[in-house]
N, C-alpha and C positions, 0 to 999 in steps of 0.2 A: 507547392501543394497547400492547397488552404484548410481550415478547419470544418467546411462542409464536407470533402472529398476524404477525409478520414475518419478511419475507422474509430479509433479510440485518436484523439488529438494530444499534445503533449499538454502538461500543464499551461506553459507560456503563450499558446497559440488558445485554448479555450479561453484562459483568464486574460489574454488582453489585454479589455480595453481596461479592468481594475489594475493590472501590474504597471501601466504607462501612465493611470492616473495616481496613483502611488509614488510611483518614481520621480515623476512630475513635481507632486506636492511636498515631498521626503524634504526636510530642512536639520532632521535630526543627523549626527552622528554616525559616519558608517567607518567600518573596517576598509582596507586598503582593497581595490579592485572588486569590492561588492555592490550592485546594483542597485541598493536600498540599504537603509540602514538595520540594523535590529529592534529597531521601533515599529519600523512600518512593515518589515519580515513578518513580527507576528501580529501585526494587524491585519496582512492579508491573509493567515491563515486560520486567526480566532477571530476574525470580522470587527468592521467597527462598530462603537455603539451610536456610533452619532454623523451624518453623511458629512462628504469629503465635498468639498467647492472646488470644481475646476473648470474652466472656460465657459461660464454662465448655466453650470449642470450641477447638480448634486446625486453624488454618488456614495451608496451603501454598499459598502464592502463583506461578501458574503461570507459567514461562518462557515469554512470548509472540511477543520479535524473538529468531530465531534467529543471528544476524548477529554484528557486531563491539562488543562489550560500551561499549569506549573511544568508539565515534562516538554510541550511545547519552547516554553520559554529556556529551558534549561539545554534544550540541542540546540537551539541558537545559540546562546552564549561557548558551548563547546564548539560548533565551527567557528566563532570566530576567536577561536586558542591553537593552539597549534595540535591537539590530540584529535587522533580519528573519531567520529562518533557512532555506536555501534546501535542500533536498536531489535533488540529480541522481546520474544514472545510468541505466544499461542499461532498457528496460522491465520488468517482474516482479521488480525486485528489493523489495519490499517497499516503498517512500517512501510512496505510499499508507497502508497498513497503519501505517506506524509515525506518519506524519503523525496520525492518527486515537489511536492510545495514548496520542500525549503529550497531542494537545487534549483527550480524555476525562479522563484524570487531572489534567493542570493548570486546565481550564477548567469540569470535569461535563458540557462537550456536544464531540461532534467534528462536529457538520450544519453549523457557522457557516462555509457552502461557496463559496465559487468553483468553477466550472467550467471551466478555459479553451477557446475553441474560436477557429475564425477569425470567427465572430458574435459573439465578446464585445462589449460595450460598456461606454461606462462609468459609465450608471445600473444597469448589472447587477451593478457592482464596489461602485458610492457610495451613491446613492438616486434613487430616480424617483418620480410623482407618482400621487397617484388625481385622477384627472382632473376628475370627478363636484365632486367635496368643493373641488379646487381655480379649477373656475368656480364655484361658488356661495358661497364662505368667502374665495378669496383665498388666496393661499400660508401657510398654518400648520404647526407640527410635525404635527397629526391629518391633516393633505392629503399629508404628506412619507411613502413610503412605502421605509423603509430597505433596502437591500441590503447583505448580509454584511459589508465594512468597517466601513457604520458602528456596524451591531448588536454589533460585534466593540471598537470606540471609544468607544460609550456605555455598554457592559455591563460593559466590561473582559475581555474574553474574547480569545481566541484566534480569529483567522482565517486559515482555510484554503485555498490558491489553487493547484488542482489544473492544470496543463500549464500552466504561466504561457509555456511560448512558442511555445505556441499560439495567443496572443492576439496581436494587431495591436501594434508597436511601441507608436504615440503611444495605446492603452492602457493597454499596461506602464507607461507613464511617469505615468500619473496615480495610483502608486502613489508616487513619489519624494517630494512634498511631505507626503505624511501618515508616511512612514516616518522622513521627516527633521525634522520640527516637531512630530508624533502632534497636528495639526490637521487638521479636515477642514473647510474654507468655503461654507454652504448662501447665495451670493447673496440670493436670491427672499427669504430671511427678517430678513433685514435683519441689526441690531445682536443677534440671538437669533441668529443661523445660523453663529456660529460654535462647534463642537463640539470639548472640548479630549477628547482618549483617556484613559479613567481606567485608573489599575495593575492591571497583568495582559494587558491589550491586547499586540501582536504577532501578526505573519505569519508562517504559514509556507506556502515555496512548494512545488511539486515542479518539476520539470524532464528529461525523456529525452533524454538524448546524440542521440540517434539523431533527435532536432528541430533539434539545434544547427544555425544558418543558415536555417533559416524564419522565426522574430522573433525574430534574434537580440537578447539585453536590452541596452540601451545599458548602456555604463560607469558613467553617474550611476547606475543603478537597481541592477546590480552590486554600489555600493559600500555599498548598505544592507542588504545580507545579509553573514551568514557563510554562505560554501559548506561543504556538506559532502557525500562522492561516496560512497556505496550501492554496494559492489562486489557483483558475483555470488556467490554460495555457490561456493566454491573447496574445499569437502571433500564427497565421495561420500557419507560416512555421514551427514552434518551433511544435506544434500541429501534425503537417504533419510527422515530423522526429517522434515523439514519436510513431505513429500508425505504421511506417514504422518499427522503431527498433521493438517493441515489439509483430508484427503481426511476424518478420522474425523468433525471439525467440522462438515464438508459432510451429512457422512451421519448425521449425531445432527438437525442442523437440517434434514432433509428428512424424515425417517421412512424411512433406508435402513438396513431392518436388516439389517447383514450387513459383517462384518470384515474389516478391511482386511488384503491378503495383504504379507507384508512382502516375501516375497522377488521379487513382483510389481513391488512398489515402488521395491527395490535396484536389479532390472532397468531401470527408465526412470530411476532416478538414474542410473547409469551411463553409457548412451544420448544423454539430455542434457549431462552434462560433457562428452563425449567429442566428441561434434559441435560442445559450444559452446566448450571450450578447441582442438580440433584436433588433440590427439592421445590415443590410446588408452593404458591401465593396461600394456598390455604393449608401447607402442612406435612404433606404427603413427602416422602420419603422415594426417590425417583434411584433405580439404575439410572445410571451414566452410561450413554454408548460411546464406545471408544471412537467413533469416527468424529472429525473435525466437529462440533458445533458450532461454526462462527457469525460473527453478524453478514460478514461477507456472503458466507453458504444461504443465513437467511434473504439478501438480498438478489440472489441468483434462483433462487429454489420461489420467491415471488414473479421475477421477472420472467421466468420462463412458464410460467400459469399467466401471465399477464400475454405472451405470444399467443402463448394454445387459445385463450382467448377471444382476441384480436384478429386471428387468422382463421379459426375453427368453432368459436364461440358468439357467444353474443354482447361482446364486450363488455362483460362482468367477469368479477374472478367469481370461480367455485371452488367450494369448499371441495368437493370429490378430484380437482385437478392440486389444489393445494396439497393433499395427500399423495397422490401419483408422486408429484417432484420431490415431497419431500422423501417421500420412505427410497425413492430414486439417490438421491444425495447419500442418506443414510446409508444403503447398502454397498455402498462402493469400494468400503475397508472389508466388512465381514455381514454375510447375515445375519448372524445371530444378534447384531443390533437390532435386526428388522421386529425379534421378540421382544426389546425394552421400548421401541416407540409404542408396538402393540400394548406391551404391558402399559403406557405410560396413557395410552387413548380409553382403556379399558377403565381407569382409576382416575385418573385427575380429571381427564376430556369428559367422563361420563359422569360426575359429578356436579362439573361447572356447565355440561349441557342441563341436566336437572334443576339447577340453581337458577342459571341465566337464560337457558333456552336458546332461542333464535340461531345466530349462526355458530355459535358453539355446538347445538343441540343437531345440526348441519354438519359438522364440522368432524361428530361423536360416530355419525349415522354413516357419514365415508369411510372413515375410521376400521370402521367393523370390516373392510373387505380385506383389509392386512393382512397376509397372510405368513 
């Protein structure tokens, strides 16, 4: 399957032709069984500054974590040590996203997945059996039918374990002995079922604050990660580009032809800081609604006014569809958020449409249908 024919593509099959010219030109330093080295890891994911020469081409390597350049650097260096790397925080702030750049560059796959839910189990973590093969053969590696840890310990590859606390305690916990020995013990196969993890192997978790207290990780399982916390985008304009890049991505991989409005953009960067820190650019003192604020929700809550659009519009965003999606987004936890956007359109929107006018003053005028 190629990269046109999918939905969402993996990291390794979008990025290409930069991972192969990377890899290519890599002369720094790598860890054992890694695809690149840690030089050129976080160059392909904090972009270069200056273009890459390869077979009579010059190639600039696109800045793809909009985030904190130092936490970047610092999960690389932890996969390449023997400790898990765990990354939590707020929902939408990218851990996904960045989960998936590093296993693509250090590994060439980011699918070697966990799931977490409250139905994990832990043939879905280890390996489970074909049942067929294993009444008529008897327990063998061809009957053993591996799940993501081990394909991650016998390949040497990176594995991925998305909401790890989502998953049931005693679980979690049956990741301690393989993070702490990089052993994994197949009973049924005797003096063969023991699988040692070849070089390159390592977990990395994610985790949302907003779980913490549902399975919460015991301390032993804690102590084989390094944490690292994923803050929120903390700058407006920094905000603005991320909804811009990743609304464009959206619409190059759908066949949405039609460009993205910046100052559309500005507008819901704005919107979102301002309800998810609590106070407004000029002062104002904001409820906080409890539901997600994330850049993520901002970039979905445009994308999907950029469809209604496209399909039903005149390919411009409006301001009255901006509204629709977002009090949409918003109300998905609790209504009563739907009175602190109102309150929040009522006081800040209607200020900065007085001040600024134009598509704020647009923006104020949608606003008022909130109900």
């Amino acid at each position: 399957m190629t990269k046109k024919t999918q939905i969402k593509p993996p990291m390794e099959i979008y990025y290409k032709e930069e991972l192969e010219v990377l890899k290519k030109t890599d002369k720094a330093k790598k860890p054992e069984n890694w695809q690149m080295s840690p030089q050129a890891v976080r160059t392909f994911i904090l972009g270069s500054k200056t273009p890459i020469s390869y077979k009579g081409k010059e190639y600039l390597i696109e800045k793809k974590y909009l985030g904190n350049d130092a936490l970047v650097e610092r999960c690389i260096v932890t996969l390449a040590g023997n400790r898990g790397l765990m990354l939590v925080g707020e929902p939408g702030t990218a851990k996904t996203m960045l989960s998936e750049l590093l296993s693509a560059a250090i590994s060439g796959v980011s699918t070697n997945t966990i799931q977490g839910t409250a139905g994990t189990t832990e043939d879905m973590i280890k390996y489970s059996w074909n049942y067929a093969l294993l009444i008529a053969n008897g327990p063998s590696r061809e009957a053993l039918v591996p799940s993501p840890l081990y394909v991650g310990m016998e390949q040497g590859i990176l594995t991925r374990f998305e909401e790890i606390t989502r998953t049931p305690a005693e679980i979690q916990d049956s990741l301690i002995s393989v993070l702490s020995d990089k052993v994994l013990n197949v009973p049924e196969l005797g003096d063969d079922g023991i699988l040692f993890a070849k070089h390159g192997f390592n977990v990395i978790g994610t985790a949302n604050t907003r779980d913490k207290g549902v399975n919460e990780m015991s301390s032993a399982l804690k102590r084989r990660f390094n944490f690292e916390t994923v803050m929120p985008v903390r700058d407006v304009r920094l905000e603005k580009q991320i909804i811009i890049n990743e609304v464009q991505k959206l619409a190059k991989e759908n066949k949405i032809e039609m460009e993205v409005d910046e100052d559309a953009a500005e507008l819901l960067a704005s919107t979102y800081h301002e309800l998810r820190e609590g106070v407004s650019s000029m002062g104002h003192m904001i409820d906080k609604p409890t539901a997600v604020m994330s850049t993520a929700e901002a970039v979905s809550v445009y994308y999907q006014s950029m469809i209604s659009a496209y399909y039903y519009g005149a390919c411009s965003i409006e301001p009255a569809c901006l509204v629709d999606n977002l009090t949409g987004a918003v109300a998905k936890e609790t209504t009563d958020d739907l009175k602190k956007v109102k309150a929040y359109f009522c006081t800040v929107v209607k200020d900065k449409a007085g001040k600024e006018g134009g598509l704020w003053k647009e923006y104020y005028e949608a606003g008022k249908k909130i109900k």
